[in-house]
PyMOL CGO cylinders between C-alpha atoms (Angstrom):
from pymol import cmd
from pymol.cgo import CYLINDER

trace = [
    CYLINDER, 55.89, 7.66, 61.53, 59.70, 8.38, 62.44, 0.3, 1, 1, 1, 1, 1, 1,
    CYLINDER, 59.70, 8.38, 62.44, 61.39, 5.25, 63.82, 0.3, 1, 1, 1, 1, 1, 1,
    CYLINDER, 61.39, 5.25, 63.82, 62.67, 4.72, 67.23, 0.3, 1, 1, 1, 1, 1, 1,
    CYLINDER, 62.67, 4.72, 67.23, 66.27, 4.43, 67.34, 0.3, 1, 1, 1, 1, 1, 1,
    CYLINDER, 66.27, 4.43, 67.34, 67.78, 0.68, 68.28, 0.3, 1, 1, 1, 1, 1, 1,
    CYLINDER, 67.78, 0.68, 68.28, 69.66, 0.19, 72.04, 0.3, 1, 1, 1, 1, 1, 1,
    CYLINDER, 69.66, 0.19, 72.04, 73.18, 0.04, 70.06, 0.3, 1, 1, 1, 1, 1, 1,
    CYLINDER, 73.18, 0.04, 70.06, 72.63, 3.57, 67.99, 0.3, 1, 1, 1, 1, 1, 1,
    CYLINDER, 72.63, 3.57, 67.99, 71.27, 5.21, 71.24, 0.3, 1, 1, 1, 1, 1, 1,
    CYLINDER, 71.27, 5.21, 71.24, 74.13, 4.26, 73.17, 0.3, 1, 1, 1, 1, 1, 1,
    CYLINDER, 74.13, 4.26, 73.17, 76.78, 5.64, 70.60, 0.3, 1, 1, 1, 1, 1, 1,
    CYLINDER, 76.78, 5.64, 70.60, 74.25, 8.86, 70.83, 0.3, 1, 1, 1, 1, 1, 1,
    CYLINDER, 74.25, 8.86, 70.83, 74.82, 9.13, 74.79, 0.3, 1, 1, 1, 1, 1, 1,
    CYLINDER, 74.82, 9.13, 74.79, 78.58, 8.37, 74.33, 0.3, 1, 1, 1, 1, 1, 1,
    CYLINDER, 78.58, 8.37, 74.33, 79.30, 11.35, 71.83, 0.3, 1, 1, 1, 1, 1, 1,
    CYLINDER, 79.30, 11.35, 71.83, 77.04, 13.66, 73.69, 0.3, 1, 1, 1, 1, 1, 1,
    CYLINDER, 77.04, 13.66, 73.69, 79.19, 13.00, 77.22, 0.3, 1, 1, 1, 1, 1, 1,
    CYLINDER, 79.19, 13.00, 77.22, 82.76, 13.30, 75.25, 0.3, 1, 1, 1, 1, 1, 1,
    CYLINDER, 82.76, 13.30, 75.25, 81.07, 16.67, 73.89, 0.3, 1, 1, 1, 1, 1, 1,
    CYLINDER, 81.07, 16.67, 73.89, 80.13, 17.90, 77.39, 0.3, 1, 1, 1, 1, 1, 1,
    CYLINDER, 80.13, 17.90, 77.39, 83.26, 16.31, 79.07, 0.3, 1, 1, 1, 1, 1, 1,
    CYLINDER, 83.26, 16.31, 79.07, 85.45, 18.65, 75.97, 0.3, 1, 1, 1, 1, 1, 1,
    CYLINDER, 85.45, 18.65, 75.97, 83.32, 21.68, 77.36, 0.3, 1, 1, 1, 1, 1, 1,
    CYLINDER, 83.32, 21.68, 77.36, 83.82, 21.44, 80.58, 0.3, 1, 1, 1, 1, 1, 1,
    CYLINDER, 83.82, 21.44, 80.58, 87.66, 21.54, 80.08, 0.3, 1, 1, 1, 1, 1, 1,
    CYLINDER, 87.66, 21.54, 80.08, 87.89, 25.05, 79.28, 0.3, 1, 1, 1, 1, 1, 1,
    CYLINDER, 87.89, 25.05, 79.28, 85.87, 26.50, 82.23, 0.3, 1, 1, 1, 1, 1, 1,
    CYLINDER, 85.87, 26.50, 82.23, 88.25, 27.50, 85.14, 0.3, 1, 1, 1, 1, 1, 1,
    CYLINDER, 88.25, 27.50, 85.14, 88.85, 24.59, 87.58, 0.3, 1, 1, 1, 1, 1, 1,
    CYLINDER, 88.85, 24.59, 87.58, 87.11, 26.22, 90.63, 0.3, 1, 1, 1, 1, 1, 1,
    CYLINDER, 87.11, 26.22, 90.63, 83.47, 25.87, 88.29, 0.3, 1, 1, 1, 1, 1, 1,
    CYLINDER, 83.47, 25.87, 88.29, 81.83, 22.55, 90.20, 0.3, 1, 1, 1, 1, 1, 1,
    CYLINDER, 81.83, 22.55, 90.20, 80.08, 20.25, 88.15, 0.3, 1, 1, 1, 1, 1, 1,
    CYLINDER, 80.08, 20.25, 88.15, 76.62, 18.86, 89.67, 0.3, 1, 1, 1, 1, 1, 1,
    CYLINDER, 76.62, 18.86, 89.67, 76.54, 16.24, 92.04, 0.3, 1, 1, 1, 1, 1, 1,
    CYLINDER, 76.54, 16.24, 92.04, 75.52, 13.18, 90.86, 0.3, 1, 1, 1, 1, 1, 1,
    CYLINDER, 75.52, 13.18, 90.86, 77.69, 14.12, 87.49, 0.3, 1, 1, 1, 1, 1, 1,
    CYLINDER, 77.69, 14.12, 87.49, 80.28, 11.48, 86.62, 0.3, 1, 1, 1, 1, 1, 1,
    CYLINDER, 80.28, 11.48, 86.62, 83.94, 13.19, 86.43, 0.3, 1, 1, 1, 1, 1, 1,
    CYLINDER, 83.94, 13.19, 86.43, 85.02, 14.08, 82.58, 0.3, 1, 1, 1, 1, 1, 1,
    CYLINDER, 85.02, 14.08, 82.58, 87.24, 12.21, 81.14, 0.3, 1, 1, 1, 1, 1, 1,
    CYLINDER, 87.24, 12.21, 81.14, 90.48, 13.96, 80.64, 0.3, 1, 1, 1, 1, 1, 1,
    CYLINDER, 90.48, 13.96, 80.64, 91.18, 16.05, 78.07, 0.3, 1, 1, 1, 1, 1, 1,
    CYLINDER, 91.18, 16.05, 78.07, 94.04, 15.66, 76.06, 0.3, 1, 1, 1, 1, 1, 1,
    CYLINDER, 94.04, 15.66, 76.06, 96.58, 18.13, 76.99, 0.3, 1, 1, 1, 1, 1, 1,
    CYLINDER, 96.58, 18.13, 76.99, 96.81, 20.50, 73.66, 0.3, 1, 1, 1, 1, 1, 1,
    CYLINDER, 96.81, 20.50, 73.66, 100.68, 22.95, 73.63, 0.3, 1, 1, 1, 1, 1, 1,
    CYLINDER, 100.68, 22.95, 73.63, 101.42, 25.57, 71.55, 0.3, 1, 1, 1, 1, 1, 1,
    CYLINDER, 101.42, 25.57, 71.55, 104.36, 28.02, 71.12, 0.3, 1, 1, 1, 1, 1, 1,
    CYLINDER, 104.36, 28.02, 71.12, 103.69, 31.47, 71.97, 0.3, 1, 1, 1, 1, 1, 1,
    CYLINDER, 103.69, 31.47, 71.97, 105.56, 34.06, 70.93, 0.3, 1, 1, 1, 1, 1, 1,
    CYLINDER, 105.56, 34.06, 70.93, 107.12, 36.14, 73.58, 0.3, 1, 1, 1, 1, 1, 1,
    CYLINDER, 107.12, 36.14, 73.58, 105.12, 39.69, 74.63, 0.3, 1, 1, 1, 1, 1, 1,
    CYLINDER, 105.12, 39.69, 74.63, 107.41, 42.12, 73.19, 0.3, 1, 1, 1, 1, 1, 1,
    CYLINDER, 107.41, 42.12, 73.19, 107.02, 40.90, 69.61, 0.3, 1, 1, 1, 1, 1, 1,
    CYLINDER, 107.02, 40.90, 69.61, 103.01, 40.27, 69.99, 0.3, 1, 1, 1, 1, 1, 1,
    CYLINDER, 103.01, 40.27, 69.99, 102.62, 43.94, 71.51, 0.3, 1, 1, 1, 1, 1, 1,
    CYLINDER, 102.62, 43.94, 71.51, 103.81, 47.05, 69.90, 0.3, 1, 1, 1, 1, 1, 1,
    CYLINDER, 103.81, 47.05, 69.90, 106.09, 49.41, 71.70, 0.3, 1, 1, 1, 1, 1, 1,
    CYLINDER, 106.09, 49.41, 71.70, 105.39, 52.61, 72.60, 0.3, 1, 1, 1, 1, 1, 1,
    CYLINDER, 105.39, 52.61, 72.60, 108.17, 55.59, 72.40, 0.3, 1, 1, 1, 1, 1, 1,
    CYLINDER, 108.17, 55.59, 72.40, 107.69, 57.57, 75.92, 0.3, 1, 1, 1, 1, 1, 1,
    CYLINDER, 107.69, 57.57, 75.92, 105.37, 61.06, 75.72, 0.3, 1, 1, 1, 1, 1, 1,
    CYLINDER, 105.37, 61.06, 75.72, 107.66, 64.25, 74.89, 0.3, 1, 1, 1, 1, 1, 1,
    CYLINDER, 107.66, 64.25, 74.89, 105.91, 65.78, 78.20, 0.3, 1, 1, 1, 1, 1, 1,
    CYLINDER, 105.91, 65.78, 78.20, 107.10, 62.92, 79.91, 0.3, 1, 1, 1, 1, 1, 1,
    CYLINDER, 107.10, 62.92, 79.91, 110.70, 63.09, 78.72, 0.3, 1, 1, 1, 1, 1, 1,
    CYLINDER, 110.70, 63.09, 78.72, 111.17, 66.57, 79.29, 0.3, 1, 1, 1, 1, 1, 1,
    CYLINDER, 111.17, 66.57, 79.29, 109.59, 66.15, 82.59, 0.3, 1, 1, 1, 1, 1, 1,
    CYLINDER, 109.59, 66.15, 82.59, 112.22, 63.29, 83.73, 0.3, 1, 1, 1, 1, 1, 1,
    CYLINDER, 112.22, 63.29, 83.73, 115.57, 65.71, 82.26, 0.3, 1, 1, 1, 1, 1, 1,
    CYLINDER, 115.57, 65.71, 82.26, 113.89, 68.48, 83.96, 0.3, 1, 1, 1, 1, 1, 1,
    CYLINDER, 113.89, 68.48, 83.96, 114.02, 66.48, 86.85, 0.3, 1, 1, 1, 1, 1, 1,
    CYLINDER, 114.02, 66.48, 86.85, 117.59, 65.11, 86.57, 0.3, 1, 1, 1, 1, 1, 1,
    CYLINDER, 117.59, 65.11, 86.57, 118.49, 68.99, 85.85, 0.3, 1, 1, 1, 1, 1, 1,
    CYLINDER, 118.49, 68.99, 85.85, 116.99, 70.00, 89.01, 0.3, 1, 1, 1, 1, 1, 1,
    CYLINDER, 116.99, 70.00, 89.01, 118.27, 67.78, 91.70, 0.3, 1, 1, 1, 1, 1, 1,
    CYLINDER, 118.27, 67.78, 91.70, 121.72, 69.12, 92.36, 0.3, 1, 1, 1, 1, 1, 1,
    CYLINDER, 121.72, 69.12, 92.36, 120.31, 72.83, 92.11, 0.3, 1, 1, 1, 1, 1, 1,
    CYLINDER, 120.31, 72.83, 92.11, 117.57, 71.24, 95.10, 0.3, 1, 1, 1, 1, 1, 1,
    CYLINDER, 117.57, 71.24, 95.10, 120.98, 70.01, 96.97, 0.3, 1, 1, 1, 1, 1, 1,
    CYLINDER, 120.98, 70.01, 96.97, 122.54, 72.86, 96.92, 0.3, 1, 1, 1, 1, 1, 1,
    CYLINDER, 122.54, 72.86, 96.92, 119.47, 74.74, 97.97, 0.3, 1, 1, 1, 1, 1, 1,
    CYLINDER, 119.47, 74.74, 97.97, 119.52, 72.62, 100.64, 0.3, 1, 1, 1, 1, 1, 1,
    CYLINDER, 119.52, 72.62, 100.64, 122.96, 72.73, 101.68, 0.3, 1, 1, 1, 1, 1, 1,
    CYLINDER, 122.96, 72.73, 101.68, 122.81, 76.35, 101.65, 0.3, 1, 1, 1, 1, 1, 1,
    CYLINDER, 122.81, 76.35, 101.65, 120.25, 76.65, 104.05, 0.3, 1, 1, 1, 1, 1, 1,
    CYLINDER, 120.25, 76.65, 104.05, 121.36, 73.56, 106.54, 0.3, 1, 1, 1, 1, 1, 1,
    CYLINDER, 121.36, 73.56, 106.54, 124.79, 75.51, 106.73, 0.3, 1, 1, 1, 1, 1, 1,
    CYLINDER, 124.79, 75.51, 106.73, 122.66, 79.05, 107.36, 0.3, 1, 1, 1, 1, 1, 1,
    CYLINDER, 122.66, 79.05, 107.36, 120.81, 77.22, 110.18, 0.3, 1, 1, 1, 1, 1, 1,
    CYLINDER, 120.81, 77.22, 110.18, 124.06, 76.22, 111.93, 0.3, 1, 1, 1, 1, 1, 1,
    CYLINDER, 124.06, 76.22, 111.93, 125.71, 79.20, 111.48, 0.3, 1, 1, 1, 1, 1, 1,
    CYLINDER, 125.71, 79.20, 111.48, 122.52, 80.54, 113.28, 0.3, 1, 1, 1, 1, 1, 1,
    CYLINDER, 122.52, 80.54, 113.28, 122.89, 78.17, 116.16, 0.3, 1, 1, 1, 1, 1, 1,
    CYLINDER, 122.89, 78.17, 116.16, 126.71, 79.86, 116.97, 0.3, 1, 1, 1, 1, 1, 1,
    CYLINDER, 126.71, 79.86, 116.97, 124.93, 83.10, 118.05, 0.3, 1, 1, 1, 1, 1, 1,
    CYLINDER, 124.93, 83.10, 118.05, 127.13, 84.41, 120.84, 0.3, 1, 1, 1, 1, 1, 1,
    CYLINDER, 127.13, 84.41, 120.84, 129.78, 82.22, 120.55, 0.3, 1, 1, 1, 1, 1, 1,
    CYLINDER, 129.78, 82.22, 120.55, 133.13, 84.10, 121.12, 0.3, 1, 1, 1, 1, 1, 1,
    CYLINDER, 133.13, 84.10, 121.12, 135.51, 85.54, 118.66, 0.3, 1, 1, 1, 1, 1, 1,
    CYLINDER, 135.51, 85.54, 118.66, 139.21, 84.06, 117.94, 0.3, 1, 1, 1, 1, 1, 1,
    CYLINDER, 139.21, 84.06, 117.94, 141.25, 84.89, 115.33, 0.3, 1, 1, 1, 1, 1, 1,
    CYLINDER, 141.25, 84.89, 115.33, 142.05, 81.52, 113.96, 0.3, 1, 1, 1, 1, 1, 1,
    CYLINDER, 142.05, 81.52, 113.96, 139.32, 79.60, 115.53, 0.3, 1, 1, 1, 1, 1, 1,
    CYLINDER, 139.32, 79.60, 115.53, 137.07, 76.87, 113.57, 0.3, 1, 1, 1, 1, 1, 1,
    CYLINDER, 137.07, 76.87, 113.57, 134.53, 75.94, 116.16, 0.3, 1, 1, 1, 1, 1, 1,
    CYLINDER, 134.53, 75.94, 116.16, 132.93, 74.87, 117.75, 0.3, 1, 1, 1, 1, 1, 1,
    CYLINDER, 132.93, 74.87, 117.75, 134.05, 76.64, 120.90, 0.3, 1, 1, 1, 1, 1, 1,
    CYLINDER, 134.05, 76.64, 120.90, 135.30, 79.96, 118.94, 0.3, 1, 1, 1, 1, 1, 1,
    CYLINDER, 135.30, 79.96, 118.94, 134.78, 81.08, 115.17, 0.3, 1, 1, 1, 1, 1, 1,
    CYLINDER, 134.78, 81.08, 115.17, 136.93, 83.70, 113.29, 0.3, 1, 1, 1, 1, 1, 1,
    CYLINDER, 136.93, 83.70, 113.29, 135.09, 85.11, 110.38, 0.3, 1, 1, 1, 1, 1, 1,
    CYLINDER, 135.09, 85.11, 110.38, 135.74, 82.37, 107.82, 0.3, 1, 1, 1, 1, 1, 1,
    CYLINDER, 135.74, 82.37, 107.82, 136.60, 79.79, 110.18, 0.3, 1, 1, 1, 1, 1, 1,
    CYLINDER, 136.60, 79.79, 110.18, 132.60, 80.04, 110.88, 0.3, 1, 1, 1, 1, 1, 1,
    CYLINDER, 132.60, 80.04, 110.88, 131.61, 79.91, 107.25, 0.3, 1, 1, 1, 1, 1, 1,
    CYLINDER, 131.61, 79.91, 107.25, 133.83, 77.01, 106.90, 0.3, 1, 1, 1, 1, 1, 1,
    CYLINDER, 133.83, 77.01, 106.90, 132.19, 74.85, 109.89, 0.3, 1, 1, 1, 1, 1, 1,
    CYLINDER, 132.19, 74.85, 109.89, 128.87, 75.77, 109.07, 0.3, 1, 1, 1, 1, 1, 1,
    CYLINDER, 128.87, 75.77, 109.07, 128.96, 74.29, 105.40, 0.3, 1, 1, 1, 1, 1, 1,
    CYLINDER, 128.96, 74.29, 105.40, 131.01, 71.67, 106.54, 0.3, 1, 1, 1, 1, 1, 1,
    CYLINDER, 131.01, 71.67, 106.54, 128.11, 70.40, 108.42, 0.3, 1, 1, 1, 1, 1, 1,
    CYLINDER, 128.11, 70.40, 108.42, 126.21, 70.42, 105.05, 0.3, 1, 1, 1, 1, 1, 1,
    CYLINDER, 126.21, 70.42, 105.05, 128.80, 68.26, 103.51, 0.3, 1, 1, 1, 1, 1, 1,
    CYLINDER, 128.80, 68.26, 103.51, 130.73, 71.26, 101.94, 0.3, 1, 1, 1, 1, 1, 1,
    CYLINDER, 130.73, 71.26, 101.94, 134.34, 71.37, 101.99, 0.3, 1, 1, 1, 1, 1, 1,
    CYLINDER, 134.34, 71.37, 101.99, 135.26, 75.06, 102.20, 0.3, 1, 1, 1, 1, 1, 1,
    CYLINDER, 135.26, 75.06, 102.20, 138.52, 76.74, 102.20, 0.3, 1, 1, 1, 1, 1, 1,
    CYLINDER, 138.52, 76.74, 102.20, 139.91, 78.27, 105.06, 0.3, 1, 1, 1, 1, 1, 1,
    CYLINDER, 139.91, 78.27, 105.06, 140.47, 82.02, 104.39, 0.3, 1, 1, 1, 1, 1, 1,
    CYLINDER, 140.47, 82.02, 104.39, 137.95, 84.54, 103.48, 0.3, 1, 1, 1, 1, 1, 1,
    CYLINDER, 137.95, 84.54, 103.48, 140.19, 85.44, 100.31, 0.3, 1, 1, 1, 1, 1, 1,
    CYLINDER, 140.19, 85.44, 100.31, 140.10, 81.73, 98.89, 0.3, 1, 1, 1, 1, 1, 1,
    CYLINDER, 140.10, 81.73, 98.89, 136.35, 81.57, 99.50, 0.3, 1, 1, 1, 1, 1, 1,
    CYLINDER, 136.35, 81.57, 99.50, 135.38, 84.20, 97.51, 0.3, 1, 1, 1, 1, 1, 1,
    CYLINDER, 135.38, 84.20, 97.51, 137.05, 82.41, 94.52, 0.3, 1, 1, 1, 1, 1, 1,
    CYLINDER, 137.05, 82.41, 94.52, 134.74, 79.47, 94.97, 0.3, 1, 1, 1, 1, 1, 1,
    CYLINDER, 134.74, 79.47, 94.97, 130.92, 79.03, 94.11, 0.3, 1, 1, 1, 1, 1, 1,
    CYLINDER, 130.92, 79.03, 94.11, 128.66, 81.22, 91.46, 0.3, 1, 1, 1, 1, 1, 1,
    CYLINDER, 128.66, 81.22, 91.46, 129.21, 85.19, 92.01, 0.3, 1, 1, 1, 1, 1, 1,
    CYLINDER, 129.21, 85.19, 92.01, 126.20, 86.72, 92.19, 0.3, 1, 1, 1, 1, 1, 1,
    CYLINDER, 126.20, 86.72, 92.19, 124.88, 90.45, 92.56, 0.3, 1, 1, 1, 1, 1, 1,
    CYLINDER, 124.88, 90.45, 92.56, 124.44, 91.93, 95.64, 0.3, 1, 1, 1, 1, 1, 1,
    CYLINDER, 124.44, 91.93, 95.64, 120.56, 92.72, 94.21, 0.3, 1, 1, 1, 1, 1, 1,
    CYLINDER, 120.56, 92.72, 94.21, 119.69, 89.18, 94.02, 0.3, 1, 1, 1, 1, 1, 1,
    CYLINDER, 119.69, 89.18, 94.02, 121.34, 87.79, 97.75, 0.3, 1, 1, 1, 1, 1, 1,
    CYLINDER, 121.34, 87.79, 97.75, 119.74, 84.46, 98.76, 0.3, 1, 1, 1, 1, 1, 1,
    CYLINDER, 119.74, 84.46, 98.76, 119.89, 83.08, 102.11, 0.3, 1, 1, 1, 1, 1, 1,
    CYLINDER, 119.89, 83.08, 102.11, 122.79, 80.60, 102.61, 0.3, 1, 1, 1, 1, 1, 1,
    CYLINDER, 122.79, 80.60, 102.61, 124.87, 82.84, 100.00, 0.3, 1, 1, 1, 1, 1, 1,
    CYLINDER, 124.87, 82.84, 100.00, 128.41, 84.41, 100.97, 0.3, 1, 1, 1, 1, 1, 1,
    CYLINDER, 128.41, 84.41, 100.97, 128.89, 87.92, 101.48, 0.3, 1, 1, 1, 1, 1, 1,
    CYLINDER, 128.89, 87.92, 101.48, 132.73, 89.08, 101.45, 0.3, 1, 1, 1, 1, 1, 1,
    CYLINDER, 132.73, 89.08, 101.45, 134.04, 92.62, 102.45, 0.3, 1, 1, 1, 1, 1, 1,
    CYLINDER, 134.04, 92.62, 102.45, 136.76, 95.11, 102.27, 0.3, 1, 1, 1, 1, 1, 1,
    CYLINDER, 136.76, 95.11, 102.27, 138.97, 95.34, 99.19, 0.3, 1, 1, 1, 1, 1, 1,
    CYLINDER, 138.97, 95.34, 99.19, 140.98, 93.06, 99.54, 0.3, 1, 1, 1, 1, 1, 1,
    CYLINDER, 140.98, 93.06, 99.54, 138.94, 90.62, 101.02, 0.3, 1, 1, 1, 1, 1, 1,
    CYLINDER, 138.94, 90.62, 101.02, 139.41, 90.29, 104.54, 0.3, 1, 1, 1, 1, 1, 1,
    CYLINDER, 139.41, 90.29, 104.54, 136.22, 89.64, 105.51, 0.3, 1, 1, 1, 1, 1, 1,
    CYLINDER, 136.22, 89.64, 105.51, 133.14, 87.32, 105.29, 0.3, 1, 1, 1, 1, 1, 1,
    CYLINDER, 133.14, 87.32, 105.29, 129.59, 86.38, 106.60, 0.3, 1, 1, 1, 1, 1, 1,
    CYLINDER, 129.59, 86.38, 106.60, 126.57, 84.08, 105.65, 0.3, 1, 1, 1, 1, 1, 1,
    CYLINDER, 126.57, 84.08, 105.65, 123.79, 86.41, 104.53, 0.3, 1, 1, 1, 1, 1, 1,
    CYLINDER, 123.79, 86.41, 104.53, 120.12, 85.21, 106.09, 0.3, 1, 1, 1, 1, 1, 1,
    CYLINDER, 120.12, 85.21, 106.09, 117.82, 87.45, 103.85, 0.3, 1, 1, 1, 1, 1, 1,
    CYLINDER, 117.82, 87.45, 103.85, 116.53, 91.32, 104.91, 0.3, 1, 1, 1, 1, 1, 1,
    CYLINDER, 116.53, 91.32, 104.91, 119.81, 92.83, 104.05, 0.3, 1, 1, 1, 1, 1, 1,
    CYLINDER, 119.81, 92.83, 104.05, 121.76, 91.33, 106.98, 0.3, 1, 1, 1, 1, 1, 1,
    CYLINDER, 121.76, 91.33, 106.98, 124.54, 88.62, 107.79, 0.3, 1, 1, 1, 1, 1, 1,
    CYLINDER, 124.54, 88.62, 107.79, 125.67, 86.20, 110.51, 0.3, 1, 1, 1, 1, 1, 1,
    CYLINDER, 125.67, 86.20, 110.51, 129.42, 86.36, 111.27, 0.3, 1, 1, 1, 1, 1, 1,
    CYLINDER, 129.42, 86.36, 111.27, 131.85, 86.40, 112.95, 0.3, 1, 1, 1, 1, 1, 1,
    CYLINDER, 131.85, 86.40, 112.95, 132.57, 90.14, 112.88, 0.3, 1, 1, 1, 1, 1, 1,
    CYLINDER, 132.57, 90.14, 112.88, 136.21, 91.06, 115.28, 0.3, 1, 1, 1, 1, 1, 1,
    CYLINDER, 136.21, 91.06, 115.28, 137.92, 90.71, 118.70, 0.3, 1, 1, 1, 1, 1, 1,
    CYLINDER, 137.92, 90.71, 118.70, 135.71, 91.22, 121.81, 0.3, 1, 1, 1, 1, 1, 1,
    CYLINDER, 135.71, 91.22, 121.81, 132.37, 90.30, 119.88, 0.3, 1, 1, 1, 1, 1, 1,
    CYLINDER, 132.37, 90.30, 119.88, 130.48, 87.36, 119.76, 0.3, 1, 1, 1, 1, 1, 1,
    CYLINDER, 130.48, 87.36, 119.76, 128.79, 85.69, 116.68, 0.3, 1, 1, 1, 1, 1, 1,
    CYLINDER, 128.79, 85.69, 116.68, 126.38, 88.16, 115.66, 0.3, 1, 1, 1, 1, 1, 1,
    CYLINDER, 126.38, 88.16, 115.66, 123.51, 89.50, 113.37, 0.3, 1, 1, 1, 1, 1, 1,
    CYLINDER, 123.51, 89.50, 113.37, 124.69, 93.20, 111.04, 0.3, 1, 1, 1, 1, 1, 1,
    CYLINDER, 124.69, 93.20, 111.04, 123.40, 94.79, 108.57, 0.3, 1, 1, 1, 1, 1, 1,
    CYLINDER, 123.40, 94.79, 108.57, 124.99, 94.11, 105.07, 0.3, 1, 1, 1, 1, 1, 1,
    CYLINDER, 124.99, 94.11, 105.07, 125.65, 97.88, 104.72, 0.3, 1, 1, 1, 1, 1, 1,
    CYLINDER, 125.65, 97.88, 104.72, 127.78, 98.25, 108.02, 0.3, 1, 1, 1, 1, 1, 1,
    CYLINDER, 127.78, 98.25, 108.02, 130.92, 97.66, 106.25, 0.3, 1, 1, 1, 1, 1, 1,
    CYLINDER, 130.92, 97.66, 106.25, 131.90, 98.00, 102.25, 0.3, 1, 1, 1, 1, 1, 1,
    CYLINDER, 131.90, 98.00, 102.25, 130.79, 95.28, 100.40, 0.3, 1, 1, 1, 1, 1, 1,
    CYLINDER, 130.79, 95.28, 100.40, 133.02, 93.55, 97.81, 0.3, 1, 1, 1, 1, 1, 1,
    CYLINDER, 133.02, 93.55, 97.81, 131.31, 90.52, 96.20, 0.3, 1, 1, 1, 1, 1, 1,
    CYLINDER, 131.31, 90.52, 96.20, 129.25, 87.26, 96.75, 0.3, 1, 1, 1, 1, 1, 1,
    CYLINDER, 129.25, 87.26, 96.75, 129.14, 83.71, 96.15, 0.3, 1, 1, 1, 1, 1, 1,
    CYLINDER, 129.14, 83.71, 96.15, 126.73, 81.20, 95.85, 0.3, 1, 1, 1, 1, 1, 1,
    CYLINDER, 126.73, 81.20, 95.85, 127.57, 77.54, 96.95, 0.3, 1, 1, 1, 1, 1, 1,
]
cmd.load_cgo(trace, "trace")
């Protein structure tokens, strides 16, 4: 028949038992409530360690190729998406000088010559242009007369004395000559020398 433990033995039994628990409890997350009724835990002793720091526990990753190629592609097409833009702001207020008189000379926004128009309108896009028709052709990307975007620059006569904002459908808003407003022509009304993008 198993003896019954003596008062001294059982109380060292209940003693290591409740330092057990009390060690347990420790490690839960401080919002867990103990019973009530259930003496606090002794503290536990407060246990530090070094960690090393993140970047030499986890391995690093090189980025995707897609992803790189997709970020330069990016890069490569944000000034080409400026310009776009600034082509077609200055088309829009060339657009909004529709029967404004004709001066020779004139820059706006009363009166337009031919490339004193093209000049105001990109200049409200944040494009410095120069002044004559002749010096703006030598600015910009030429391009063909087949592939004409809106916003581009059309120039005429040989030399050029002549220029207008081409809108798309094979015609132009300029400032065409003495006694006519700001208008809408055909590209084909007068002989066409060259374009430019901006």
């Amino acid at each position: 028949m198993p003896q019954r433990p003596s008062a001294p033995a059982l109380r060292v039994a209940v003693v290591a038992t409740t330092a057990a628990a009390a060690a347990a409890l420790s490690v839960l997350p401080a919002a867990t409530a103990a019973p009530a009724g259930t003496p606090a835990p002794a503290p536990a002793a407060t246990v530090t360690r070094d960690v090393a720091p993140a970047a030499t526990v986890l391995p690093t990753q090189a980025p995707h190729p897609a992803a790189v190629a997709t970020t330069a592609a990016a890069r490569a097409a944000a000034p080409a998406a400026q310009a776009a833009a600034a082509r077609s702001s200055a088309l829009a207020t060339a657009m909004a000088q529709l029967g404004k008189p004709y001066r020779w000379g004139a820059t706006g926004p009363s009166a337009f010559d031919c490339s004193g128009l093209v000049s105001y309108a990109y200049g409200k896009a944040g494009k410095d242009l120069p002044r004559t028709s002749r010096a703006q052709a030598q600015v910009g990307t030429k391009v063909a007369k087949s592939a004409l975007k809106p916003g581009d620059l059309v120039f005429f006569y040989s030399p050029v004395s002549h220029v207008g904002i081409y809108i798309g459908g094979g015609r132009i808003v300029h400032a065409s000559t003495s006694g006519q407003p700001v208008k809408i022509s055909d590209i084909d009304r007068m002989p066409f020398n060259s374009a430019r993008r901006i």
